[in-house]
C-alpha positions as CSV (number, residue, x, y, z in Angstrom):
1,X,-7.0,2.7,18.4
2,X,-7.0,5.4,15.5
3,X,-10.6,5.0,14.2
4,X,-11.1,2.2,11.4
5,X,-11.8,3.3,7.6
6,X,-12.8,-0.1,5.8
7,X,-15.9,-1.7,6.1
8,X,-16.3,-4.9,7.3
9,X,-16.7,-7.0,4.7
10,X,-13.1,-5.8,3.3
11,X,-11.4,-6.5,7.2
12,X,-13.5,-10.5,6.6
13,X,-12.3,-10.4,3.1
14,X,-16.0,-11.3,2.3
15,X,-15.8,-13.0,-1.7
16,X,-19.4,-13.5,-1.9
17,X,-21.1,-10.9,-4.4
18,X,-24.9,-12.8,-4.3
19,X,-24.3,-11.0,-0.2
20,X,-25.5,-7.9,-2.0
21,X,-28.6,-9.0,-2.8
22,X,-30.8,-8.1,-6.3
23,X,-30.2,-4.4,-5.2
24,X,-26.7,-4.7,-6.5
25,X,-27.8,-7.2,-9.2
26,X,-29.9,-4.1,-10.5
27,X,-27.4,-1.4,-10.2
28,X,-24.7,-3.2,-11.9
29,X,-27.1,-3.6,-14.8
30,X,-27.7,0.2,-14.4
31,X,-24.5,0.9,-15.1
32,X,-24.0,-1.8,-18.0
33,X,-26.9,-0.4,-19.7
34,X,-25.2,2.9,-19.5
35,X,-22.3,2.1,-21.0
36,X,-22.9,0.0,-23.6
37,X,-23.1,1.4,-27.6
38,X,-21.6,4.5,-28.5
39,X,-21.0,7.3,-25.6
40,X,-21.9,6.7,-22.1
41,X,-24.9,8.3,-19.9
42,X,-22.4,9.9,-17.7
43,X,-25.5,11.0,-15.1
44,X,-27.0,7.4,-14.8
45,X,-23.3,6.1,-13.6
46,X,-23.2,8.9,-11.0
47,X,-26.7,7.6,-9.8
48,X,-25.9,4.0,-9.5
49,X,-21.8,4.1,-8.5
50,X,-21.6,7.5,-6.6
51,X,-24.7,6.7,-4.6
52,X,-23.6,3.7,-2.9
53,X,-21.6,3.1,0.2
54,X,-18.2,1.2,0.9
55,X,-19.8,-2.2,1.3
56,X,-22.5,-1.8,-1.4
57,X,-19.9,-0.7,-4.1
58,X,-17.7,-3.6,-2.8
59,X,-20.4,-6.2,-3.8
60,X,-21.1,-4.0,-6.8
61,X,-17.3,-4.6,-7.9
62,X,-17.1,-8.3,-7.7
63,X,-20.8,-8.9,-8.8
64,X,-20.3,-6.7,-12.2
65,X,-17.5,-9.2,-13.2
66,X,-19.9,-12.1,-12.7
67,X,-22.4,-10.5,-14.2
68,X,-20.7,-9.4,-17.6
69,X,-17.3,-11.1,-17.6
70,X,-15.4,-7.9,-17.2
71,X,-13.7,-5.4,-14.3
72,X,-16.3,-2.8,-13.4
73,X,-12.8,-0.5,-12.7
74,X,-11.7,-1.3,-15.9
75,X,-15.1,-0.1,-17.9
76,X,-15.3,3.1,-15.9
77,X,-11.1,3.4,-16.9
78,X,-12.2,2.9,-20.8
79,X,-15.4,5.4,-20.8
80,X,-14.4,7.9,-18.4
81,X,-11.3,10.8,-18.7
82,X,-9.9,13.2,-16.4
83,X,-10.6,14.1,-12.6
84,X,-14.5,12.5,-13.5
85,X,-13.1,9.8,-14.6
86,X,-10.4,9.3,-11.5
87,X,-13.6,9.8,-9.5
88,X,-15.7,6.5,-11.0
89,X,-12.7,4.4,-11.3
90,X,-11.6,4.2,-7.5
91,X,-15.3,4.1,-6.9
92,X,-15.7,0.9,-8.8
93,X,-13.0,-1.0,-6.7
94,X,-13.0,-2.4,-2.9
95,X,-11.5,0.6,-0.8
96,X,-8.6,-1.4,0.3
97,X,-8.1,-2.0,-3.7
98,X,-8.4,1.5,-4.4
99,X,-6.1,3.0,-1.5
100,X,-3.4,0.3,-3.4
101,X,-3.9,2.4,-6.9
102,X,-4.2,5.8,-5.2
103,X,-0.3,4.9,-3.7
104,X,0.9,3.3,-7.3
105,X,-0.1,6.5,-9.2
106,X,1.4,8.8,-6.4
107,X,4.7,6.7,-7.1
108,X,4.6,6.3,-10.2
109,X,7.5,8.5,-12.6
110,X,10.0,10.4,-11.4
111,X,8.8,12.0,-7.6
112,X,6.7,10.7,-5.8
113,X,3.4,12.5,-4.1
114,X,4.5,12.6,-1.1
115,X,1.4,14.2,0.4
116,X,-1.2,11.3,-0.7
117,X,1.5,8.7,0.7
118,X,1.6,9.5,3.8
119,X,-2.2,10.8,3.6
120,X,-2.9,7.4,2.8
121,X,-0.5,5.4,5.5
122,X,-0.1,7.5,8.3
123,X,-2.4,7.2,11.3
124,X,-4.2,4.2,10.3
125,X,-5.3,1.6,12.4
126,X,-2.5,-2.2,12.7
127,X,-5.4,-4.4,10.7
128,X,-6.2,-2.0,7.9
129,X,-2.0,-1.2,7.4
130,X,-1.4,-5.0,7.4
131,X,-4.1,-5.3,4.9
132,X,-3.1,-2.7,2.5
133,X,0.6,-3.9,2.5
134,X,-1.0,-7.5,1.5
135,X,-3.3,-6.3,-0.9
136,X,-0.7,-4.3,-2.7
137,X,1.6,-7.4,-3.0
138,X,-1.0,-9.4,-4.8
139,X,-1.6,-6.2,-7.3
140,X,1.7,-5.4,-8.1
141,X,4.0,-8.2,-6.8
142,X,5.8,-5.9,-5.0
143,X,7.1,-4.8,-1.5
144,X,5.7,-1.4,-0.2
145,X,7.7,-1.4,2.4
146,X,10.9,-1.5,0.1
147,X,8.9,0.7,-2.8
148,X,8.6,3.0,-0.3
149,X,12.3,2.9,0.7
150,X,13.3,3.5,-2.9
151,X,10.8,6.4,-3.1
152,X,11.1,8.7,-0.2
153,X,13.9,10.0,1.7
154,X,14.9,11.3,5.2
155,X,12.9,12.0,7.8
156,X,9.7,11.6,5.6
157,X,10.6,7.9,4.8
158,X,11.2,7.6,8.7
159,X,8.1,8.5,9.5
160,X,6.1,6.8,6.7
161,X,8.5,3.5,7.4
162,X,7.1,4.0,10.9
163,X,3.4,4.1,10.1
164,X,3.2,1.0,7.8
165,X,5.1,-1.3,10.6
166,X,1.7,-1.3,12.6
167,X,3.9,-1.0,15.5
168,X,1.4,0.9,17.5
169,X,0.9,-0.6,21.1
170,X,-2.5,-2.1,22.6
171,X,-3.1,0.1,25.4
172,X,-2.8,-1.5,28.7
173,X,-3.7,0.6,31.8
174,X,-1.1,-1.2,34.0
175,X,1.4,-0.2,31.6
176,X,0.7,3.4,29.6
177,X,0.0,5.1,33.5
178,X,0.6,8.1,34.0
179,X,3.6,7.8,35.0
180,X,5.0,6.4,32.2
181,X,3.4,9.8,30.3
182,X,5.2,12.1,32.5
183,X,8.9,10.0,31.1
184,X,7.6,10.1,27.8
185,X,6.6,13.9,27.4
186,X,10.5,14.6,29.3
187,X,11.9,12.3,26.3
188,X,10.0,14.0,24.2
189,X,10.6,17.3,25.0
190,X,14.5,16.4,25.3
191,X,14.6,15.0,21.5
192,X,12.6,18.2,20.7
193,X,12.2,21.8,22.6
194,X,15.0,20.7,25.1
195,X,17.7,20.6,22.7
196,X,19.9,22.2,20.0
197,X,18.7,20.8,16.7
198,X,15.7,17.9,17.0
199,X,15.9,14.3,17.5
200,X,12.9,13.3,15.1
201,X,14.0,9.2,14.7
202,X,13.5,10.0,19.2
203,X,10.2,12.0,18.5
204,X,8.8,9.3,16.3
205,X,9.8,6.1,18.0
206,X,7.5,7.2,21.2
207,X,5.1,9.0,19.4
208,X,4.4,6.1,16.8
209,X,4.4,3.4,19.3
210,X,2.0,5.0,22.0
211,X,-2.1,4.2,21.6
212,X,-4.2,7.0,21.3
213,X,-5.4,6.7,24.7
214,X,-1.8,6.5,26.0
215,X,-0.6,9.5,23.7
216,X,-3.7,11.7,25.1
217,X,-1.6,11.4,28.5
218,X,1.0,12.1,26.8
219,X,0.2,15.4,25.4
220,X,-1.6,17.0,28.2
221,X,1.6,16.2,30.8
222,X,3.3,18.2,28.0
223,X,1.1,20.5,27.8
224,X,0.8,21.4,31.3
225,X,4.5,21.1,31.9
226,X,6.0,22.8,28.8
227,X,3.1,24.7,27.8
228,X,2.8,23.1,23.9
229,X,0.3,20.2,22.4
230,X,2.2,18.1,20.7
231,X,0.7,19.4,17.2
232,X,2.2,22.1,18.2
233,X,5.6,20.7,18.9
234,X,5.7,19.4,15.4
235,X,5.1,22.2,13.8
236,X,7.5,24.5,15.7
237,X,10.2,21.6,15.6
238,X,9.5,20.4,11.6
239,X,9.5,21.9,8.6
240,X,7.5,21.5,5.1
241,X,5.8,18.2,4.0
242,X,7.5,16.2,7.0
243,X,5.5,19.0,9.1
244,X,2.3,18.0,7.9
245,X,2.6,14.4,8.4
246,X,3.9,14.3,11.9
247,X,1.0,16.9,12.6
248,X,-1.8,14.7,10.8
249,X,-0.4,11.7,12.5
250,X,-1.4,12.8,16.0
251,X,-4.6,14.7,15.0
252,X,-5.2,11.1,13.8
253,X,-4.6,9.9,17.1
254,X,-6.0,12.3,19.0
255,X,-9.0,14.4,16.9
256,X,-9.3,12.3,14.0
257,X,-12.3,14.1,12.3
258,X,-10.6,17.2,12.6
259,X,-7.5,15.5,11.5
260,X,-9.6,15.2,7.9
261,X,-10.9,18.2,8.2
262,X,-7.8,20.0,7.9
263,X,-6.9,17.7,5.5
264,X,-9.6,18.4,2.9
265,X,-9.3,22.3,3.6
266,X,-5.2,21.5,2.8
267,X,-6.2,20.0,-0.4
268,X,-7.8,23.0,-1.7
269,X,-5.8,25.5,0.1
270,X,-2.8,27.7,-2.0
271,X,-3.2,28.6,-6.0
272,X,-4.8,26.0,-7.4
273,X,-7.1,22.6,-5.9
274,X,-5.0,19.4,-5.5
275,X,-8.0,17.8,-7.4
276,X,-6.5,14.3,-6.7
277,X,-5.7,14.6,-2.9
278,X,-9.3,15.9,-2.8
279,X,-10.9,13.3,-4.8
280,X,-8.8,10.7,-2.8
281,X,-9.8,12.1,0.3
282,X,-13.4,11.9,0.0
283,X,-13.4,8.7,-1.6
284,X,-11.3,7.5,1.5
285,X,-13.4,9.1,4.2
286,X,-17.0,8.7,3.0
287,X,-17.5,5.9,5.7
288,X,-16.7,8.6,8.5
289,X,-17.7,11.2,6.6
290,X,-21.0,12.3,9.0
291,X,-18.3,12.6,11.6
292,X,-15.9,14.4,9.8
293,X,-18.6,17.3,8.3
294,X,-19.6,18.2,11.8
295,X,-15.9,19.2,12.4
296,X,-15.4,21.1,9.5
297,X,-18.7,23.0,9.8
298,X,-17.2,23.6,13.6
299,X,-13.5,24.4,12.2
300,X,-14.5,26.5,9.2
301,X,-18.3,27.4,9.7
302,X,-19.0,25.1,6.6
303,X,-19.9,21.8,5.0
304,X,-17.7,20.2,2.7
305,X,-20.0,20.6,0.3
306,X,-19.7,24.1,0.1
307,X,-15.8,23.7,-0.3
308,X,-16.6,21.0,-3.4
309,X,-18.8,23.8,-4.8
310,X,-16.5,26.3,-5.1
311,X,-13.4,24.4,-5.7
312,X,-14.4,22.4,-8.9
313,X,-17.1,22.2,-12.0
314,X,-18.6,20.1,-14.4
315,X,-19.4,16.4,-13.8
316,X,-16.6,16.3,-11.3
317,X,-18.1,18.4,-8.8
318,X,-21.2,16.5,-9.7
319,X,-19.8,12.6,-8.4
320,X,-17.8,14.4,-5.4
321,X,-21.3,15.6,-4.5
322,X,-22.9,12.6,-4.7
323,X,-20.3,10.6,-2.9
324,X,-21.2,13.4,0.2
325,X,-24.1,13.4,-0.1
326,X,-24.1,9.6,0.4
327,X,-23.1,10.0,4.3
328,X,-24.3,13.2,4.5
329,X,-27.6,14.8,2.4
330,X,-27.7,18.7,1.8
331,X,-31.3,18.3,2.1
332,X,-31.4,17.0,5.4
């Protein structure tokens, strides 16, 4: 299965906040303390929100409520601006919660941000898709199956429309054999390099519905036979944003840390950082985050952080350090 992003307390929808203990009892009242009278310590925030993992800012977001009668997102919304302020507010809320607002605002006005959508949806494990199309119906009493109709087009909403189905198949030896890889690479490469003008609704119904462990076969008959990866096949047989999805959706499958890797690069790569994929990004990943520095010290021959460093300033590239430096200290 594609490797799992929530904690577990999200998956058990876990509604108790004394769980956390006085630790979060004390950090909560950190950042109430900081925020109350006129200005807020902006520093003191970063130390109690942006120091914290998934499951410990989780308890932190329902205990705060308790606490002092009012939505810890909400107080970081009302004292905090800008890409700092983006920052603390997706901190303050469960991840689930937050990958639910990170879609809304990519949706929201006219065009949609295609790149945090499928960023966001594609090549995600069955539970955690089923959960965010639940959670997103209790925030905003809408389909996202249907928003999503409405908001993308073509071959990008065939390929999104694919992820969020959870459709993905439980590997099963006596079933994904190797065999079955060698017909699925020749339908492959028959929707794809075999033909005049590609098949993609044939490339994505096999390559959505295989497991990880089943599409692994897949692309190394392919490989061996027709002498591509499947990356590779979608990025000789796509074009533009669709590209990049189909691409990310097997890394996600088959190199997942690398997957993000080239993921966070892409956010900062061209004129200009995508401040918002970045911040999203990190957010998202910071429970895999160990994992995914080791592949882009590999990949690029350096840490995230340094990319953070040279890419932003201010108090922003203050909380994005934080947030790293949470699964992954510069100081050792």
């Amino acid at each position: 299965m594609p490797i799992p992003l929530y904690p577990k307390v999200i998956l058990d929808n876990d509604l108790s906040p004394d769980h956390g203990g006085s630790e979060v009892d004390d950090l909560c009242q950190q950042i109430q303390d900081a925020t109350k009278g006129w200005g807020a310590n902006r520093q003191k925030v970063i130390d109690a929100l942006a120091t914290q993992d998934a499951t410990t800012r989780y308890y932190m977001s329902l205990r705060y409520k308790e606490l002092f009668g009012k939505e810890l997102y909400d107080v970081m919304k009302k004292e905090f601006s800008g890409d700092f302020g983006t920052v603390l507010q997706y901190l303050a809320l469960p991840l689930d919660v937050a990958e639910c607002k990170m879609l809304h605002h990519a949706m929201k006005g006219i065009g949609s941000n295609v790149n945090i959508v499928w960023s966001i949806l594609v090549g995600r494990t069955n539970e955690e898709l089923e959960r965010i199309k639940k959670r997103y119906f209790e925030l905003y009493t809408k389909d996202l199956s249907k928003l999503l109709a409405t908001e993308l087009h073509g071959n990008m909403e065939r390929i999104v429309f694919n992820s969020i189905q959870a459709s993905q198949e439980v590997f099963d030896p006596q079933f994904h054999t190797m065999d079955k890889a060698r017909d699925d690479a020749e339908q492959l490469y028959k929707q794809g390099q075999g033909k005049w003008g590609t098949d993609e609704k044939g490339l994505f119904k096999i390559i959505f519905a295989a497991p990880p462990e089943h599409l692994r076969q897949i692309n190394t008959v392919y490989s061996d036979k027709y002498g591509y990866t499947l990356e590779k096949v979608m990025e000789k047989e796509l074009q533009g944003n669709l590209k990049l999805a189909a691409m990310h959706y097997i890394s996600m499958k088959l190199k997942p840390y690398e997957a993000i890797a080239e993921l966070l690069k892409s956010a900062c790569a061209g004129i200009g950082t995508d401040e918002f994929l970045l911040t999203c990004s990190i957010i998202r990943y910071q429970e895999v985050m160990a994992n995914v520095m080791t592949a882009h010290i590999e990949l690029f021959g350096k840490t995230v952080h340094d990319r953070v460093k040279s890419e932003t300033n201010g108090k922003y590239r203050d909380v994005l350090l934080q947030v790293l430096n949470t699964a992954w200290s510069e100081t050792g």
